[in-house]
MIBA-97983 format. One record per residue (C-alpha): chain; z, y, x. Coordinates in steps of 0.2 Angstrom, whole numbers, plus 5000, padded with zeros to 4 digits. Last residue first. Layout:
ch A, up Z, north Y, east X
...
END
This chain:
ch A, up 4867, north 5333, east 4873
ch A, up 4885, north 5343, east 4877
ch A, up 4892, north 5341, east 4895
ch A, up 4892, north 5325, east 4905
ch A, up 4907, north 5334, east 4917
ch A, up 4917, north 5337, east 4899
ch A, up 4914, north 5318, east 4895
ch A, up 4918, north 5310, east 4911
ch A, up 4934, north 5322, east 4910
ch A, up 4940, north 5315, east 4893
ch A, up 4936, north 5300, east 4897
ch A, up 4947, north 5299, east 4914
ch A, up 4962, north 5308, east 4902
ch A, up 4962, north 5295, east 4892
ch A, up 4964, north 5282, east 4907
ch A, up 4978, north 5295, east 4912
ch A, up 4988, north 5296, east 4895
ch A, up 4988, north 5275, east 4895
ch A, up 4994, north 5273, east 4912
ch A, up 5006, north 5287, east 4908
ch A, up 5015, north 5278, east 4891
ch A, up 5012, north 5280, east 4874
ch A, up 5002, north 5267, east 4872
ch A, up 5013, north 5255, east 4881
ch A, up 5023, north 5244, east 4869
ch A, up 5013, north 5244, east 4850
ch A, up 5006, north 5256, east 4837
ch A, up 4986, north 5260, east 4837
ch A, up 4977, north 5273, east 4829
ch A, up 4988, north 5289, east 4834
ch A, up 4992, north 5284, east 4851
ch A, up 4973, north 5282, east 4855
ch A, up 4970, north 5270, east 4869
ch A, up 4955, north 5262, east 4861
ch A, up 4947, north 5277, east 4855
ch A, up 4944, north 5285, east 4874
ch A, up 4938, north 5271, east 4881
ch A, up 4926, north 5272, east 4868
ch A, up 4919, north 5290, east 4867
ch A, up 4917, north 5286, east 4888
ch A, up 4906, north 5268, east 4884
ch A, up 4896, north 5280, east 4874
ch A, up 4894, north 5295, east 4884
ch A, up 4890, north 5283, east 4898
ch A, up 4874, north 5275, east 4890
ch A, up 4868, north 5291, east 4885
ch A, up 4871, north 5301, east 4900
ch A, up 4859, north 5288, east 4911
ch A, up 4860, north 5271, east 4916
ch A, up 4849, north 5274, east 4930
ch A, up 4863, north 5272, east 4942
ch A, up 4880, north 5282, east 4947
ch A, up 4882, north 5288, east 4928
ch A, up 4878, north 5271, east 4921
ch A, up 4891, north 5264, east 4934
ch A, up 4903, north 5279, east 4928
ch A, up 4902, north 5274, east 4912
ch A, up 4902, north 5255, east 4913
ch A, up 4919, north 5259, east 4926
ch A, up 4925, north 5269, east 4910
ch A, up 4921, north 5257, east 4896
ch A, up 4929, north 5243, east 4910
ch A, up 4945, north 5253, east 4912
ch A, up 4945, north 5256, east 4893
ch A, up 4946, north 5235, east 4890
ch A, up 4959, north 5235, east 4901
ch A, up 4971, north 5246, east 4892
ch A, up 4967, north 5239, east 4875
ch A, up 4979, north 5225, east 4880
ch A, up 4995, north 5237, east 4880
ch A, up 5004, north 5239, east 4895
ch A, up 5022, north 5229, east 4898
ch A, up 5031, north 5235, east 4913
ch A, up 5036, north 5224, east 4924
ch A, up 5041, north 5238, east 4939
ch A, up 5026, north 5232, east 4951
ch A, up 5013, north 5233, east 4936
ch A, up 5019, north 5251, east 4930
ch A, up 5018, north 5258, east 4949
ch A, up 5001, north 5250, east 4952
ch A, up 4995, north 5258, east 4933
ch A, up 5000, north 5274, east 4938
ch A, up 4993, north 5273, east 4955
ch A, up 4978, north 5268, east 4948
ch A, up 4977, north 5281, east 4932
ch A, up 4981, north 5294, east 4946
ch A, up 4967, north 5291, east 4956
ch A, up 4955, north 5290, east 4942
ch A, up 4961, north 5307, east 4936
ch A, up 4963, north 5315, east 4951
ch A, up 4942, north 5310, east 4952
ch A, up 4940, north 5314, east 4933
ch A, up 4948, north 5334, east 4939
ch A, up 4936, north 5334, east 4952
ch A, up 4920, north 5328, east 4943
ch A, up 4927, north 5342, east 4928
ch A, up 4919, north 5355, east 4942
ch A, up 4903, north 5347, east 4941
ch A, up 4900, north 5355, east 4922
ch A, up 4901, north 5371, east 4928
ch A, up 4890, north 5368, east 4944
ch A, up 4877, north 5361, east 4932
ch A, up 4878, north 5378, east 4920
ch A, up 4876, north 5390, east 4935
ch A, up 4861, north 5380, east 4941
ch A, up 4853, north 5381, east 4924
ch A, up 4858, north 5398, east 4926
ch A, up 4849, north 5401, east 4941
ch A, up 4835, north 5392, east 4942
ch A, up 4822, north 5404, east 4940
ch A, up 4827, north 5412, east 4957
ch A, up 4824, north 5395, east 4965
ch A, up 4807, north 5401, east 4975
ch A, up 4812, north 5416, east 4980
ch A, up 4827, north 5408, east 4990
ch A, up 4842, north 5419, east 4991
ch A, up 4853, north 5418, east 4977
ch A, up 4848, north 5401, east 4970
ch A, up 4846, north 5392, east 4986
ch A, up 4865, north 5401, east 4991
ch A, up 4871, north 5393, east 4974
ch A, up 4865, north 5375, east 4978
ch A, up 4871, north 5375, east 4995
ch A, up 4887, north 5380, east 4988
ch A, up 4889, north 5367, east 4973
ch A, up 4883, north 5353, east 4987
ch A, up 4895, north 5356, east 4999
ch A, up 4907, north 5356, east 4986
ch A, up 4901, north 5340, east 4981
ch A, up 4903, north 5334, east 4998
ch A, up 4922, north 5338, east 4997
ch A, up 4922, north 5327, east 4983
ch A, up 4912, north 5314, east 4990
ch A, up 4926, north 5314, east 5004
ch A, up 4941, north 5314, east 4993
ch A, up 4934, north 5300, east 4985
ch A, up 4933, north 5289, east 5000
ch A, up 4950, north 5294, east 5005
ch A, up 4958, north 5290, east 4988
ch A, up 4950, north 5273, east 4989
ch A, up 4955, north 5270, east 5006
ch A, up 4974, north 5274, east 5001
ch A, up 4973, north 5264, east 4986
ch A, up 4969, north 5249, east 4995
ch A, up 4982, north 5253, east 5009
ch A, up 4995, north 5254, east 4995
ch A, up 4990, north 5236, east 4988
ch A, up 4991, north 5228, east 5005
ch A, up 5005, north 5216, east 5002
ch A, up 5004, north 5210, east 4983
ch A, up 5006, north 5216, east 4966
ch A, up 4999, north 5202, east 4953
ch A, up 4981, north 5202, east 4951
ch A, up 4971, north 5219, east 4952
ch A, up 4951, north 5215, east 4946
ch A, up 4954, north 5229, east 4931
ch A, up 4959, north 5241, east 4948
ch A, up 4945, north 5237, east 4959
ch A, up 4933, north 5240, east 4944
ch A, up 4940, north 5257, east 4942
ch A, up 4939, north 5261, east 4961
ch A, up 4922, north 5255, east 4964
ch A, up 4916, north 5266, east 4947
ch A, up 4925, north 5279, east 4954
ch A, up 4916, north 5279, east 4971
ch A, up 4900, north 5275, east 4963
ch A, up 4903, north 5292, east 4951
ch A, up 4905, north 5301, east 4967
ch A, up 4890, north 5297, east 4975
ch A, up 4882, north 5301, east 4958
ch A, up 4888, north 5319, east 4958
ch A, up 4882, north 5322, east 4975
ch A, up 4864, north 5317, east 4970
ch A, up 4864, north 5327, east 4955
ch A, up 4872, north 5342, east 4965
ch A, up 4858, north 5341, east 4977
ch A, up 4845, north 5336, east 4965
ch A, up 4848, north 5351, east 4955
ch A, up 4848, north 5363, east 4969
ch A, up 4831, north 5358, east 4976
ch A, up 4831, north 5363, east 4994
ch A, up 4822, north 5378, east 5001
ch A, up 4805, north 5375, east 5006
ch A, up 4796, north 5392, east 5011
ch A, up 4810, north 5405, east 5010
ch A, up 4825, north 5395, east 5016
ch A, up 4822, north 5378, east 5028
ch A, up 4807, north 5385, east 5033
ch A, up 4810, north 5406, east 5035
ch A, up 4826, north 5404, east 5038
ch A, up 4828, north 5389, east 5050
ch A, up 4813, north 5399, east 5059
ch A, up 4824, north 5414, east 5060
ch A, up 4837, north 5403, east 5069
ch A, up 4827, north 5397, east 5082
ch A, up 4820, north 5411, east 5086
ch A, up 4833, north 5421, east 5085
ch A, up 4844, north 5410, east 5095
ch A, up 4830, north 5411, east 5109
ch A, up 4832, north 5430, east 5107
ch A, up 4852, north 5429, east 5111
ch A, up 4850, north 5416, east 5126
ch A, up 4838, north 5429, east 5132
ch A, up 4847, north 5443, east 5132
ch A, up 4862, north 5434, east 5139
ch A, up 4850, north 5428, east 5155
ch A, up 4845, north 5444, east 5159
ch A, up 4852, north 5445, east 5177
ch A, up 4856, north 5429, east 5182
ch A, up 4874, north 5420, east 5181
ch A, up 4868, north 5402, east 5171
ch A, up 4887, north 5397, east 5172
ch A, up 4896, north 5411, east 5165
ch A, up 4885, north 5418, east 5153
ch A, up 4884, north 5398, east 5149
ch A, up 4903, north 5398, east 5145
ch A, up 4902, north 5413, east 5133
ch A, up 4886, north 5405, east 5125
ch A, up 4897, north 5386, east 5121
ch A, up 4913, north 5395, east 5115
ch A, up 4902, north 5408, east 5103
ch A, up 4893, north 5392, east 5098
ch A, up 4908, north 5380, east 5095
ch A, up 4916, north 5393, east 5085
ch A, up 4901, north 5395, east 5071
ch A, up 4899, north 5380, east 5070
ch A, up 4916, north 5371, east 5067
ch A, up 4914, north 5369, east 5050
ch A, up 4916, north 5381, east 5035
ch A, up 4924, north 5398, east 5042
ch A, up 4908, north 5410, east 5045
ch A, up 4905, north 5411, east 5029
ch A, up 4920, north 5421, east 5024
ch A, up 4933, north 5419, east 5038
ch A, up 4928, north 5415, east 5056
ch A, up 4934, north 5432, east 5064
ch A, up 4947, north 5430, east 5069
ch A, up 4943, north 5413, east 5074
ch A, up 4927, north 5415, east 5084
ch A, up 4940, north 5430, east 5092
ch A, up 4950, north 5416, east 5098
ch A, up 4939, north 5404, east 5104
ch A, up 4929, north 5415, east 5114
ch A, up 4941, north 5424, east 5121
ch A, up 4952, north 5406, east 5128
ch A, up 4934, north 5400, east 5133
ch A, up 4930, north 5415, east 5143
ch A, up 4946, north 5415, east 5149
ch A, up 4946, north 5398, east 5155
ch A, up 4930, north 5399, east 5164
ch A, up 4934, north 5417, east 5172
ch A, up 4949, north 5405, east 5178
ch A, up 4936, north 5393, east 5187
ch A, up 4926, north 5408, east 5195
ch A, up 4911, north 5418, east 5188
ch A, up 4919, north 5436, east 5190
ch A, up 4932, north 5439, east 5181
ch A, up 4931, north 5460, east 5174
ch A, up 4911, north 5459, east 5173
ch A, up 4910, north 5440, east 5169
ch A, up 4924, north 5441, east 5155
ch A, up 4914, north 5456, east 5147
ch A, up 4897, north 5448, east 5150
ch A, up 4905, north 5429, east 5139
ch A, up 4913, north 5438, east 5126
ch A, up 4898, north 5449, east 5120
ch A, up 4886, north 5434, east 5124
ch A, up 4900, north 5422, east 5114
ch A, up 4901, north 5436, east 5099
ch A, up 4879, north 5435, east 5098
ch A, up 4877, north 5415, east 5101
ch A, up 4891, north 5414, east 5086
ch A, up 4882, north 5427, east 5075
ch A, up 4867, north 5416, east 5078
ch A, up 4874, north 5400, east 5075
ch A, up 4885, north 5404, east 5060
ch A, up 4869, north 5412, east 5050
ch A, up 4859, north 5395, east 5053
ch A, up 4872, north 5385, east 5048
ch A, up 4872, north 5394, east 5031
ch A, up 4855, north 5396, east 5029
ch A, up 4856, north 5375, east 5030
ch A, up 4871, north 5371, east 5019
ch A, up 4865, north 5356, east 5015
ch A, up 4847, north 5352, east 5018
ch A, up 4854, north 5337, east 5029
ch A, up 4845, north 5328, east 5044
ch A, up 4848, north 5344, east 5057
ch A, up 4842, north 5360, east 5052
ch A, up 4852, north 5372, east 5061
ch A, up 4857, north 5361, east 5077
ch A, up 4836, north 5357, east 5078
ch A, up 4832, north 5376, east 5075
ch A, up 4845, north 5382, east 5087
ch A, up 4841, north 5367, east 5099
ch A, up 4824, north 5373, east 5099
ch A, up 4826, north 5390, east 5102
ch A, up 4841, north 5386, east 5116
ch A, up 4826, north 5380, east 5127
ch A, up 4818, north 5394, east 5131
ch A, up 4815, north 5387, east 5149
ch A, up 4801, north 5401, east 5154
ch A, up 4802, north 5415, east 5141
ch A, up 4786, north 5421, east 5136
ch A, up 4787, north 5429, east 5120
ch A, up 4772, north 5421, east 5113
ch A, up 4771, north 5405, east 5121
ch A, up 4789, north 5401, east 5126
ch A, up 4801, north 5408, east 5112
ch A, up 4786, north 5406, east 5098
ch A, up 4779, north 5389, east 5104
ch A, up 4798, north 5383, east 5105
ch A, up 4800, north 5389, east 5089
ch A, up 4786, north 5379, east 5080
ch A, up 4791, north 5363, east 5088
ch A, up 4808, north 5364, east 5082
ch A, up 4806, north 5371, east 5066
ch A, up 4790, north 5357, east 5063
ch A, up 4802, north 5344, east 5067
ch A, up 4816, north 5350, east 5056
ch A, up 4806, north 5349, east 5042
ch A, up 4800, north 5331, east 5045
ch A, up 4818, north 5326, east 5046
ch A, up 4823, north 5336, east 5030
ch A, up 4810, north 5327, east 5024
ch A, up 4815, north 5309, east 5027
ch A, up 4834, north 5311, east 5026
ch A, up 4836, north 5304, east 5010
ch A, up 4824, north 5288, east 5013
ch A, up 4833, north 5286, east 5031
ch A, up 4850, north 5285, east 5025
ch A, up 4843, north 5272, east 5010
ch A, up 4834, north 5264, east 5023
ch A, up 4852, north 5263, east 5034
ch A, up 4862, north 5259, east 5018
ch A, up 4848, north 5243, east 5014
ch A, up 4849, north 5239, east 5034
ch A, up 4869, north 5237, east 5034
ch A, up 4871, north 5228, east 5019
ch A, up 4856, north 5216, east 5025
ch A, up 4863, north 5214, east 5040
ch A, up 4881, north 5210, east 5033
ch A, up 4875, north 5198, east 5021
ch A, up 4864, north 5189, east 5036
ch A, up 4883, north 5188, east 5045
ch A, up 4891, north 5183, east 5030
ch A, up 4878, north 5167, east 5028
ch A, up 4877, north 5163, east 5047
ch A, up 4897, north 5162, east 5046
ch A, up 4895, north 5151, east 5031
ch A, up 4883, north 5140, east 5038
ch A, up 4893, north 5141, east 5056
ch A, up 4907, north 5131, east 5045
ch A, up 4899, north 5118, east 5036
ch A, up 4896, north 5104, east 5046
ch A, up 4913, north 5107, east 5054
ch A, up 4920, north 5107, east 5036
ch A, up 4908, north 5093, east 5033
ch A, up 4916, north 5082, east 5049
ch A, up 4933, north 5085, east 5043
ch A, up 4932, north 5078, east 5026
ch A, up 4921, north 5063, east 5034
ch A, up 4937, north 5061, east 5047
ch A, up 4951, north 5061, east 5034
ch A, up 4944, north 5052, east 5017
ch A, up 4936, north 5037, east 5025
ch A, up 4938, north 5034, east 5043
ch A, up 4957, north 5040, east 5043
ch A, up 4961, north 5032, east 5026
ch A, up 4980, north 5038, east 5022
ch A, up 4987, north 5033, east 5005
ch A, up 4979, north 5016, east 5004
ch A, up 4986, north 5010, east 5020
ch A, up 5003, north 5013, east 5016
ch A, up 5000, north 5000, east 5000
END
């Protein structure tokens, strides 16, 4: 009877022998699902960033024909740069970055001749020049000038090449090169083909909806608390926090395209309007986010939350998945009028409607419907 209980060459060794067998298959298998996760987010990358590419291309090649062909300048190699920094692989924010890098070249030339007259071109001129540069960058960074680091880093970076170029003109030259580059942005990136507003904020919008939608899911598919829970939550927060502050990247860029570029005057108070409505997108994101630490908290104490509850979480991840996809307003109006009817207090009796997980997933369709807007 022992040896019926324990078969080596039966039951142990075959088992063992298909585990092995089976092993590098399943790390073949998420390894070729990593690849193909990493090369569909690189094509989507590249397919969002194709013209701006193409544009900043033609900036950089036109402004080094206009720095060193027209004007003459031997090595004019900060126009370029300029156009290349200015532009980059994003049309957000571009006149912006443009305006920062100019007026930075400008205070760092200022900076960098007075430290070289009164310093010399030492290693402690170096410092000061740097210490100057940083600091009145910083006074003086408010307004326009104070989103990102650009508009520091390039008074910091012409101070120091005053310093380390040393020959007569060189300042001058820096400056016109920066010009260049920088009126080339304008005219290309601005005047000529200034970015769509309404597909900036539409395309930031819909990042944020996947994030939610991610998040919502993540919390219906929530078992029983467990170690990790709070990092979870934390990521999630982070990753919306992010798309939230690319939507406000998106709501300026799309109200300096309608204020400046010609082309986009037209569009101004349907522009208006979509920036009003984006703004409930941030209260629905500190919606979400408090609906799943809510729920978190409610679940680790025992609390008892009423059925309905899960069934609006998925009306609201529908909603924001239709939002985040081709589903369309419609589809997520819908889903949104019917999270918001299962949990309300007035319509249904019972443990838990009254509670904050509840109040929070009707706040989430409230705010989906207010950022939707009237149809």
């Amino acid at each position: 009877m022992p040896g019926a209980l324990v078969r080596p060459d039966r039951d142990v060794v075959p088992g063992l022998a298909a585990a092995a067998r089976g092993y590098p298959s399943a790390v073949t298998s998420r390894w070729q699902n990593r690849l193909r996760t990493t090369a569909r987010a690189a094509v989507g990358r590249f397919r969002r960033a194709r013209w701006a590419v193409v544009q900043t291309a033609v900036a950089v090649s036109l402004s080094w024909y206009i720095a060193h062909d027209l004007l003459g300048h031997p090595q004019p190699f900060f126009a370029p740069i300029a156009a290349a920094v200015s532009l980059s692989a994003s049309d957000v924010l571009r006149g912006q970055r443009a305006l920062q890098l100019m007026s930075g070249v400008a205070l760092g030339i200022v900076l960098g001749t007075l430290v070289e007259a009164i310093a010399g071109t030492a290693a402690p001129a170096f410092a000061l020049a740097a210490l100057l540069a940083v600091y009145g960058a910083l006074a003086l960074g408010g307004g326009p000038f104070g989103q990102g680091l650009m508009f520091v880093n390039q008074t910091a970076a012409s101070a120091i090449l005053i310093l380390a170029l040393h020959r007569p003109g060189s300042g001058t030259e820096r400056l016109v090169d920066a010009l260049v580059g920088g009126g080339v942005v304008v005219v290309i990136g601005v005047l000529l083909v200034p970015a769509d507003p309404h597909r900036l904020l539409d395309d930031a919008a819909r990042g944020l909806f996947a994030e939610l939608r991610d998040a919502l899911n993540g919390l219906r598919q929530a078992g029983p608390p467990a170690a990790g829970d709070a990092d979870r939550e934390l990521a999630a927060g982070q990753r919306i926090h992010s798309r939230l502050a690319a939507l406000a990247q998106a709501r300026g860029t799309a109200r300096q395209v309608v204020l400046i570029a010609p082309r986009r005057w037209r569009s101004r108070a349907s522009v208006d309007a979509a920036i009003a409505r984006s703004k409930h997108l941030t209260l629905l994101a500190n919606a979400v986010l408090s609906l799943v630490r809510v729920t978190g908290a409610a679940v680790d104490a025992g609390e008892e939350l009423p059925e309905a509850l899960g069934e609006a979480v998925a009306e609201l991840a529908r909603a924001c998945a239709a939002l985040a996809g081709d589903g369309g307003a419609d589809a997520a109006i819908g889903a949104a009028t019917r999270a918001e009817r299962l949990l309300d207090p007035a319509r249904h009796a019972g443990p838990g409607y009254r509670g904050p997980a509840v109040y929070a997933a009707r706040a989430c369709a409230r705010d989906l419907l207010a950022a939707i807007g009237p149809r």
